[in-house]
N, C-alpha and C positions, 0 to 999 in steps of 0.2 A: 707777735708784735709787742704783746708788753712784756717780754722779757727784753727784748733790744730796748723798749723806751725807762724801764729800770735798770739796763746795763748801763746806758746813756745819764741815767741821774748819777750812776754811781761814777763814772768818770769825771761828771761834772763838778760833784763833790769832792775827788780825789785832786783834781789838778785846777780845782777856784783858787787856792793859795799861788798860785802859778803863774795864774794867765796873765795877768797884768804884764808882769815880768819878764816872758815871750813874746808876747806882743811886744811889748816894747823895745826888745831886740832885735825881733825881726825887720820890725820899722826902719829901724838904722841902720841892719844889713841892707834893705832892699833900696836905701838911699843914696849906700854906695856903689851897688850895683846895677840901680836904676831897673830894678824890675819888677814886677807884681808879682806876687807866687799863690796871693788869694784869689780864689773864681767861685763868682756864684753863677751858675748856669742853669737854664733850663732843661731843655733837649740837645745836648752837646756831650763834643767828646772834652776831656780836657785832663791835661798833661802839667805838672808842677815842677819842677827842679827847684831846689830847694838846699842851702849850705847846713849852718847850725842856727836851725829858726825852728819855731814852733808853729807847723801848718794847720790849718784848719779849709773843708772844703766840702760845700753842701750844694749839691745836684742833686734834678729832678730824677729823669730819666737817661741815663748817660751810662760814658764810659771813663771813669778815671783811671788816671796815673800817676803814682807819686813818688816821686825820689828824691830820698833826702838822705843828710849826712852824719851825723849825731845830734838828732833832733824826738820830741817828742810830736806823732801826725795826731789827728784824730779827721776822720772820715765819716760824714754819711751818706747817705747813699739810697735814693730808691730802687727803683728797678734798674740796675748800672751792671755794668761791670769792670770793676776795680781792679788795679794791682798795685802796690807797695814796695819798694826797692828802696832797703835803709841800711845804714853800717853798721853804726853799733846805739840803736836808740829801742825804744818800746814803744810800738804802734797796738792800736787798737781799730780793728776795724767792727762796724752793721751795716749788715743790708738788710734790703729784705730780700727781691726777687730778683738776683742780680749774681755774677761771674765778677768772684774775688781771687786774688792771685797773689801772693806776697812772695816776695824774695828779699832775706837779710843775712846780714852776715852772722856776727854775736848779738843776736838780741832776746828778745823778751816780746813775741809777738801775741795777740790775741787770735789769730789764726794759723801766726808762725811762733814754733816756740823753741828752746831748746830740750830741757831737763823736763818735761811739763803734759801735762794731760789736757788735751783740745780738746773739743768738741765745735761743729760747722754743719748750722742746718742751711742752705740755700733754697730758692725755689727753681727759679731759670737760670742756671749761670755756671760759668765754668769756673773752678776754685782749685788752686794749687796751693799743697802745703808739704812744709819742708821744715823737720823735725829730729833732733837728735836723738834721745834715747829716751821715748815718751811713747805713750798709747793712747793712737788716736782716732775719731771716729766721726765718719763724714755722712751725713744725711742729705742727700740730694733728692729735686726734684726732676727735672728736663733738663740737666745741665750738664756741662764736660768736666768733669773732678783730676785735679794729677796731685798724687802724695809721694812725697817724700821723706824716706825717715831713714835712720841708722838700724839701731836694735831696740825696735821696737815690735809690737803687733796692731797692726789696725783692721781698722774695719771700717769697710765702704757699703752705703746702702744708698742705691741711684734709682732712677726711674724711666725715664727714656733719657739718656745722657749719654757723653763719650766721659768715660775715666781713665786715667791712668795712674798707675801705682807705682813707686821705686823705691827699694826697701834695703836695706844690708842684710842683717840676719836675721828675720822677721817670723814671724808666721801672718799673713796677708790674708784677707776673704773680703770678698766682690759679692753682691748681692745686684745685681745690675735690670731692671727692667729692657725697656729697648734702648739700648743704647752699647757706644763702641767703649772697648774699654782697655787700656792698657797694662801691663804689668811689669815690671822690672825688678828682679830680687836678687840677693845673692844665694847666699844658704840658707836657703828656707824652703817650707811647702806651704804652698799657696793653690787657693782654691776661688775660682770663679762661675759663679752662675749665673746666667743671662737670658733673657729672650729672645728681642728678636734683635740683635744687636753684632757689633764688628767688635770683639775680644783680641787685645794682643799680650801678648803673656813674654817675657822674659826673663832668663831664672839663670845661676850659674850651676852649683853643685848641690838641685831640689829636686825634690818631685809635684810635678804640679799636675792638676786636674782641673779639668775644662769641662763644663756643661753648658750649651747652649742651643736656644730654640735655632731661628729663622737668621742667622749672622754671619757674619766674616772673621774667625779668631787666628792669632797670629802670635804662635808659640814659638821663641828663641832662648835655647836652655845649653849648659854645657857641657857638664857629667852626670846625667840626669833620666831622670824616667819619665817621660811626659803621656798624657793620657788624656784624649781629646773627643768627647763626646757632642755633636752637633748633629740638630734637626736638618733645615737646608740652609748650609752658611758655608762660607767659603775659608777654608783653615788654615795657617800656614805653620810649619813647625820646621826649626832651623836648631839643629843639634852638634853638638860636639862627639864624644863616644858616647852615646848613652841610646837605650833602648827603647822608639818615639811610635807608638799606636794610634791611631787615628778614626774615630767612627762618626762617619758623615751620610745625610742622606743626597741629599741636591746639591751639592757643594763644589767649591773648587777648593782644594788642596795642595799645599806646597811642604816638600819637604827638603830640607838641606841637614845631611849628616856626615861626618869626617869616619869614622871607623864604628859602624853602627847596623843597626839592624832594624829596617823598617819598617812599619804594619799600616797600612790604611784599607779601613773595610767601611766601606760606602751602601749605598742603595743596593743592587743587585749586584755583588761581587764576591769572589771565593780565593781571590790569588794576592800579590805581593802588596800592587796599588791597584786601587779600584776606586772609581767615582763616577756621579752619573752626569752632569751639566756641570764641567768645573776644570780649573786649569790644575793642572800637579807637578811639582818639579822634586825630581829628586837627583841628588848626587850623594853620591857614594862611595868607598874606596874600593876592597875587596869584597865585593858581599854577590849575593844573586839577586836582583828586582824584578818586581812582574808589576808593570802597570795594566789595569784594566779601566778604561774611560767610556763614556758615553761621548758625548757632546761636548767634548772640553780642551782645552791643549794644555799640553803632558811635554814636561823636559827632562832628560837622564842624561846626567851628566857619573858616569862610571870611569874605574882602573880596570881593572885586570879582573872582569866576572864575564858574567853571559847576562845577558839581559832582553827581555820580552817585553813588547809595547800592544796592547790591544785597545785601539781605540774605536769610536763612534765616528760622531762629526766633531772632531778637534785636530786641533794644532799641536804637534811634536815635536820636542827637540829633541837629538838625541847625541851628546858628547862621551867617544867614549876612550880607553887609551888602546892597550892591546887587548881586544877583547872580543868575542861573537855575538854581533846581536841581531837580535829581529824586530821588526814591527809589522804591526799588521792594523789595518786600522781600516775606517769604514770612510767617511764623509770627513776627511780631515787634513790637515796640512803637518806635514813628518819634515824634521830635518835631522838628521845624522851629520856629525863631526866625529872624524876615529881618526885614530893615528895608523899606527900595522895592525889592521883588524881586519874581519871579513866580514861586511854589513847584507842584512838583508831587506829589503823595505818590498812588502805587500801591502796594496792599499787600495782603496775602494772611489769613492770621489775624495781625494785630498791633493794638499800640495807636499811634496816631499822635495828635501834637499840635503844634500850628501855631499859633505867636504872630508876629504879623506888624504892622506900621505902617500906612503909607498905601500901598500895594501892594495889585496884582491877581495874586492867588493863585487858582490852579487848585485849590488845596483851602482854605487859609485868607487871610482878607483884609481889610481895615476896611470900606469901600463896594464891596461886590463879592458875587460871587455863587458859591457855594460847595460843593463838592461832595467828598465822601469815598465812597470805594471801601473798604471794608476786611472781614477776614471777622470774627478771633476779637484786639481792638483794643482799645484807649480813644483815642477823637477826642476831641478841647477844638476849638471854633471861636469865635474872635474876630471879629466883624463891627461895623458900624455899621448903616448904613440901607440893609440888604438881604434877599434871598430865599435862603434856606439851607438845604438839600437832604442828608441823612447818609443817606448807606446801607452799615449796617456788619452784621457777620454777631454774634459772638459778642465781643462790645467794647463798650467803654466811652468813650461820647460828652458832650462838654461842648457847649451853643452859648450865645453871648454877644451876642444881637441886640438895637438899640433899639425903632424904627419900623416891625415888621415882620412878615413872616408865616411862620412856620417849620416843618418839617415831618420827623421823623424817624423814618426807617423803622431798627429795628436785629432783628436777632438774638437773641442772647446777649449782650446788651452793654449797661454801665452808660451812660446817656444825662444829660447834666445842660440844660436852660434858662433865658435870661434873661432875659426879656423887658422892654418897657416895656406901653404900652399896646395889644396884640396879641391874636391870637387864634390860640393855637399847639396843637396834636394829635399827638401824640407814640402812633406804634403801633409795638410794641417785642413781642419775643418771649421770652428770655430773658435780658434783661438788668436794669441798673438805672439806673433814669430819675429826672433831678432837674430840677422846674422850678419857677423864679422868676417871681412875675408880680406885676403891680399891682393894676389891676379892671378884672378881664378874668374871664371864662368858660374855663376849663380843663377838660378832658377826655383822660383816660390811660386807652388799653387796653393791657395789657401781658398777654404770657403767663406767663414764668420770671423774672423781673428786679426789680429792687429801683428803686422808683421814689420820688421824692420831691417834695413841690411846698410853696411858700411864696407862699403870696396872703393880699391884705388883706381887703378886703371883698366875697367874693365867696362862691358856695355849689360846692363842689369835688368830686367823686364820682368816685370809684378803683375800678375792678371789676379786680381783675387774678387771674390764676391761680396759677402758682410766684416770686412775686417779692418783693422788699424795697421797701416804697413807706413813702414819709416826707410830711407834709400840714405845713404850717405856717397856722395862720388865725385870725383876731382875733375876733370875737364870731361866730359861726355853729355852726352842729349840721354837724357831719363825721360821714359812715358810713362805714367802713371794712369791705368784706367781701372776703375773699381766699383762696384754697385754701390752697398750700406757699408763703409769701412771705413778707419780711422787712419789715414795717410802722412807720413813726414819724408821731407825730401831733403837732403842736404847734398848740397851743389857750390861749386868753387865760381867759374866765369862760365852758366850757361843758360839756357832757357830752357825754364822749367814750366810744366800747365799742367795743371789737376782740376780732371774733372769728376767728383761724388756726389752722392745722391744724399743716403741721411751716414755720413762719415765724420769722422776726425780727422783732420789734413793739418802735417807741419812741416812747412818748408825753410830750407837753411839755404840762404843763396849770399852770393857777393855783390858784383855790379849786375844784377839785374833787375828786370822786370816780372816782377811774379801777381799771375792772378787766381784767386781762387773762388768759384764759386762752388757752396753747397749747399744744402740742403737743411738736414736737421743733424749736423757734426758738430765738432771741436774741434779746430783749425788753430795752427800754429805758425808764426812765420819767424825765421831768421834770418835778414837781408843786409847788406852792408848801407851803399849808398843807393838805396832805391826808393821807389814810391808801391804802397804794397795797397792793396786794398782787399778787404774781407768783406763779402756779404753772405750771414748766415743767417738761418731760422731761430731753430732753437737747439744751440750749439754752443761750447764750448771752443774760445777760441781763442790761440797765445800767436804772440805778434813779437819778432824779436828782432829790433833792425837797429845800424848804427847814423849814419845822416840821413836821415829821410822822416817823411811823412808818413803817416801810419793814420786811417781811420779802418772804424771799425763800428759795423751796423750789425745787430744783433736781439733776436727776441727774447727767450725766457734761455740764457744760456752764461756759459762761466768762460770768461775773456781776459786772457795774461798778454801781458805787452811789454817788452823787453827793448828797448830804443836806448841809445848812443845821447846826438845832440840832435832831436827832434822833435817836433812837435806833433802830441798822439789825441787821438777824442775819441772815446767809447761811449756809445749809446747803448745800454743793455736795459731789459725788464726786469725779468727775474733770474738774477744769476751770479755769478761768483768771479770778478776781476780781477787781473793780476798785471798789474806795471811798472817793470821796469826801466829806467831810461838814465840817461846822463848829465846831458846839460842839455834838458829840453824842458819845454812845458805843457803840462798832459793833463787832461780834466778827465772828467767822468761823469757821467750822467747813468744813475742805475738806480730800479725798483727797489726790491725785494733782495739783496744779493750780497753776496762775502766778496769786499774788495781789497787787494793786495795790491800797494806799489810800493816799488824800490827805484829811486832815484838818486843821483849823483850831487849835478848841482844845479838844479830844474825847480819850477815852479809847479805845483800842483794841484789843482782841485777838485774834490770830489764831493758830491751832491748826493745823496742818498736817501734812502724810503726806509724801510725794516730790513737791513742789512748789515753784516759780520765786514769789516774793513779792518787791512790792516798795511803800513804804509811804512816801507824802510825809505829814509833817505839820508841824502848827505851833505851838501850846502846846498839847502833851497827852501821857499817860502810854503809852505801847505797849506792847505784849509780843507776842514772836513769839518760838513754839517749832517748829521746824521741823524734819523726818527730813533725807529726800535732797534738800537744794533750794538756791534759790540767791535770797539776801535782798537787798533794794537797800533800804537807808533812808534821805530826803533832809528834813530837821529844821531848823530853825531855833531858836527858844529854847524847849525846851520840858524835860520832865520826863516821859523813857520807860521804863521797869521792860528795856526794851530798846535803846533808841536814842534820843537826845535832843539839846538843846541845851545845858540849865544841867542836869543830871540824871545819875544812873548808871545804867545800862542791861544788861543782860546776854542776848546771846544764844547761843543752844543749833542749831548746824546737825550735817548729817552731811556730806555730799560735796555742797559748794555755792559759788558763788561772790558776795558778800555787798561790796556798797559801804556804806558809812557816812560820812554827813557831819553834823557836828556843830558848834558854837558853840560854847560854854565848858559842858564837862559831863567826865562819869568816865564810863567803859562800860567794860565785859568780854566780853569774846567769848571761848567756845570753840567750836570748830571742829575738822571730822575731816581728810576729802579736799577740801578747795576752797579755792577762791582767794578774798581779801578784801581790801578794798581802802577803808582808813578816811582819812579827811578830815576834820580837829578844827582849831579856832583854840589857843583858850587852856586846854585840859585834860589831864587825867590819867587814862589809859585803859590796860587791863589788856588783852593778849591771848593765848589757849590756842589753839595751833593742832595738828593732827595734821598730815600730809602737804598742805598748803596754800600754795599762794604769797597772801601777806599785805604789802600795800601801805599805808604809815602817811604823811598828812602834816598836817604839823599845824602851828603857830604858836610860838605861845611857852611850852611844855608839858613838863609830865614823866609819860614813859608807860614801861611796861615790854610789854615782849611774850614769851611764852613760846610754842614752838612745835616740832614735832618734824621729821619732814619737808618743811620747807617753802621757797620763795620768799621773802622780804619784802623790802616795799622801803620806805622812811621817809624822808619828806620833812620835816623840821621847818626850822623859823628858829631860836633861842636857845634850846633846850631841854635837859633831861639826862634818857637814856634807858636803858633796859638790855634786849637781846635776848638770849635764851636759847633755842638752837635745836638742833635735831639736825643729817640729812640735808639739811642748804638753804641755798639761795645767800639771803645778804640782803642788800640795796643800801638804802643810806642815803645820801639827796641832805641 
């Protein structure tokens, strides 16, 4: 501190012969422009634009921003975080515990420089510098650091912080506590050390080296030899031709290389890719891979090799060209993409999917004959004119047959088919089954599973026990009876009854009259001109009609509603709502619960306790009050007591996180603990924020935001704005 209040004397002494001078110009600028550009604030964020004037700008606890044009700044600053955006002038920034950021063109900065030797201690604060051919050196505390330099060599020493480095032809070293940290080089070798932190490393024709404790690092390099040492962190390394090694213990790993050769050796592993809890991708041209995983999902995207997938319990991708591959995998989800290749997929409880061309695949294949292994999966099977055999345990199966006769035995597992003109049987235990057909005779026994089926003219009969079964049918009488299962019915002019116990039930009907009663499900309705009524427990339940009435009674359960020009009213507890509608007006009464509506050009209202809402609409008036939750409203022109297009809006949250995107309209938000993040063209928007990071962008606008602890960040094009903040960094693009 007393070197910033002696750096401080000495500025004040260098530019006393001045100040008169700038003042007094800037005076006169700003009288023809009629604007302030001086702010003294306390806890606020605050933003300056600025022509050829001499700013000066003293804040408590804030976030400034200053952009100016050939001017001389000076900035102070307590615990803030600053950034600087000048043409051709010399700024001088201090902080003390505070995220500095400068961006100039040709100048002369005290954090940004050209020709010149920085030095930048921080304490909490993210600092970006960007530096021509100078050697520099960043001392951080808990903050994000990003450098930028030509030919130079610097040196970053952080503490729990995120940094990132960009460099031309440098020699680079990261010294990083817990914290994420970036790297961008050309030619050079660059060295990063870390603990327990997220590393990302980018390099063109270097060698770089990575050590890291407990983190996420994320190496992209071009012609280059990279070499990644991590405790349990999750790595990613993206190569050109160059030869990219990987030692991770708990991690997830990703690799991407063009013409390369690639090494990751993990926690317990011996072969090509190995990891123990982590995802890994690789692709590769001509080369051989062997991934070996635990617990993680794994992508291979190959040319022309052979390739081996051993996993655990993850997810796998596997894209390959002409090529033979296998996987084998334990508790995971596999997907294969080949072109003419012959795939083989062994797997344990996963879900596997196989999309394949004119190729005979041992599991997936166009004219071929096909068979899946799997226990607790989702299978998809692409075929042509063939015989298709799934035997999966507790997984979820897709088949895609023309000409043909298919047969699937599952488990637990979601099943989908698609027939042409066939005669398919599908016996399933507890999963969920979807089948497609023409006019054909259909028959599903299912035990636990969610089954679905879409026929034209045919008569379709579903007897299943604990499952989710969905019917699609054009003029016929569907029965639906089913114990614990999750039911959809889609029906043209008929009557339709579902009677479940604890299921999911969704019906799709035209002119009729649909009732449903259940138990403890999620129910679905789709009606044209009808009157539908839902009474559930505790249930999940989506309601889709065009003229009509829609209520819906519901206890701790998650409720979508889908209405035309109607009028809807959800009572839920605790649960997660969803409505859409047209030209209606639809409330909502809910506890605890995530609400979604989409409307047209309806009036809406929604009331809320500690819940996640979030509300598309089109011309119509909103209003959402909401406790603990977190609002997303996506508007186009309309008129919302809340969130709109041409309209003022005002919303009320407590600790939530709230998007808003708007057309040309005015809104207010106050806000406690959460983040927001609003998107306007051409308007005038008011924001009250407590402790919240608040993200503004907007077009050609004038908005104010008021905010106490917060984030912001404000995108505008030609606008004049004013931030008023406490506690919080605020970033203006």
């Amino acid at each position: 501190m007393f070197s910033l209040q002696l750096e401080w004397g000495l500025l004040d002494i260098a530019t006393g012969t001045n100040k008169h001078k700038y003042r007094d110009r800037h005076q006169d600028i700003m009288r023809r422009k009629n604007k302030s550009t001086t702010i003294l604030s306390g806890r606020s964020s605050d933003r300056i634009q600025s022509g050829r004037s001499s700013d000066r700008i003293q804040s408590g606890r804030s976030s400034d921003r200053i952009q100016s044009g050939r001017s001389s700044d000076r900035i102070q600053s307590g615990r803030s975080s600053d950034r600087i955006q000048s043409g051709r002038s010399s700024d001088r920034i201090q902080s003390g515990r505070s995220s500095d950021r400068i961006q100039s063109g040709r100048s002369s900065d005290r954090i940004q420089s050209g020709r010149s030797s920085d030095r930048i201690q921080s304490g909490r604060s993210s600092d970006r510098i960007q530096s021509g051919r100078s050697s520099d050196r960043i001392q951080s505390g808990r903050s994000s650091d990003r450098i930028q330099s030509g030919r130079s060599s610097d040196r970053i020493q952080s503490g729990r912080s995120s940094d990132r480095i960009q460099s031309g032809r440098s020699s680079d070293r990261i010294q990083s506590g817990r914290s994420s940290d970036r790297i961008q080089s050309g030619r050079s070798s660059d060295r990063i050390q870390s603990g327990r932190s997220s590393d990302r490393i980018q390099s063109g024709r270097s060698s770089d080296r990575i050590q890291s404790g407990r983190s996420s690092d994320r190496i992209q390099s071009g012609r280059s030899s990279d070499r990644i040492q991590s405790g349990r962190s999750s790595d990613r390394i993206q190569s050109g031709r160059s030869s990219d090694r990987i030692q991770s213990g708990r991690s997830s790993d990703r690799i991407q290389s063009g013409r390369s050769s690639d090494r990751i050796q993990s926690g317990r592993s011996s072969d090509r890719i190995q990891s123990g809890r982590s995802s890994d991708r690789i692709q590769s041209g001509r080369s051989s891979d062997r991934i070996q995983s635990g617990r993680s999902s794994d992508r291979i995207q190959s040319g022309r090799s052979s390739d081996r997938i051993q996993s655990g319990r993850s997810s796998d991708r596997i894209q390959s060209g002409r090529s033979s591959d296998r996987i084998q995998s334990g508790r995971s989800s596999d997907r294969i993409q080949s072109g003419r290749s012959s795939d083989r997929i062994q797997s344990g409880r996963s879900s596997d999917r196989i999309q394949s061309g004119r190729s005979s695949d041992r599991i997936l294949s166009g004219r071929s004959s096909d068979r899946i292994l799997s226990g607790r999966s989702s299978d998809r099977i692409l075929s042509g004119r063939s015989s298709d055999r799934i035997l999966s345990g507790r997984s979820s199966d897709r088949i895609l047959s023309g000409r043909s006769s298919d047969r699937i035995l599952s488990g637990r597992s979601s099943d989908r088919i698609l027939s042409g003109r066939s005669s398919d049987r599908i016996l399933s235990g507890r999963s969920s089954d979807r089948i497609l057909s023409g006019r054909s005779s259909d028959r599903i026994l299912s035990g636990r599973s969610s089954d679905r089926i879409l026929s034209g003219r045919s008569s379709d009969r579903i007897l299943s026990g604990r499952s989710s079964d969905r019917i699609l049918s054009g003029r016929s009488s569907d029965r639906i009876l089913s114990g614990r299962s999750s039911d959809r019915i889609l029906s043209g002019r008929s009557s339709d009854r579902i009677l479940s116990g604890r299921s999911s039930d969704r019906i799709l009907s035209g002119r009729s009259s649909d009732r449903i009663l259940s138990g403890r499900s999620s129910d679905r309705i789709l009606s044209g001109r009808s009157s539908d009524r839902i009474l559930s427990g505790r249930s999940s339940d989506r309601i889709l009609s065009g003229r009509s009435s829609d209520r819906i009674l519901s206890g701790r359960s998650s409720d979508r509603i889908l209405s035309g020009r109607s009028s809807d009213r959800i009572l839920s507890g605790r649960s997660s709502d969803r409505i859409q509608s047209g030209r209606s007006s639809d409330r909502i009464l809910s506890g605890r619960s995530s609400d979604r509506i989409q409307s047209g050009r309806s009036s809406d209202r929604i009331l809320l306790g500690r819940s996640s809402d979030r509300i598309l609409l089109g011309r119509s008036s909103d209003r959402i009050l909401s406790g603990r939750s977190s609002d997303r409203i996506l508007l186009g022109m309309s008129s919302y007591r809340i969130l709109s297009g041409m309209s003022s809006y005002r919303i009320l949250s407590g600790r939530s996180s709230d998007r808003i995107q708007s057309g040309r309209s005015s809104y207010r938000i106050l806000l406690g603990m959460s983040s927001y993040r609003i998107l306007s063209g051409m308007s005038s928007y008011r924001i009250l924020s407590g402790r919240s990071s608040d993200r503004i962008q907007s077009g050609r606008s004038s908005y104010r935001i008021l905010s106490g602890r917060s984030s912001d960040r404000i995108q505008s094009g030609r606008s004049s704005y004013r931030i008023l903040s406490g506690m919080s960094s605020d970033r203006i693009l």
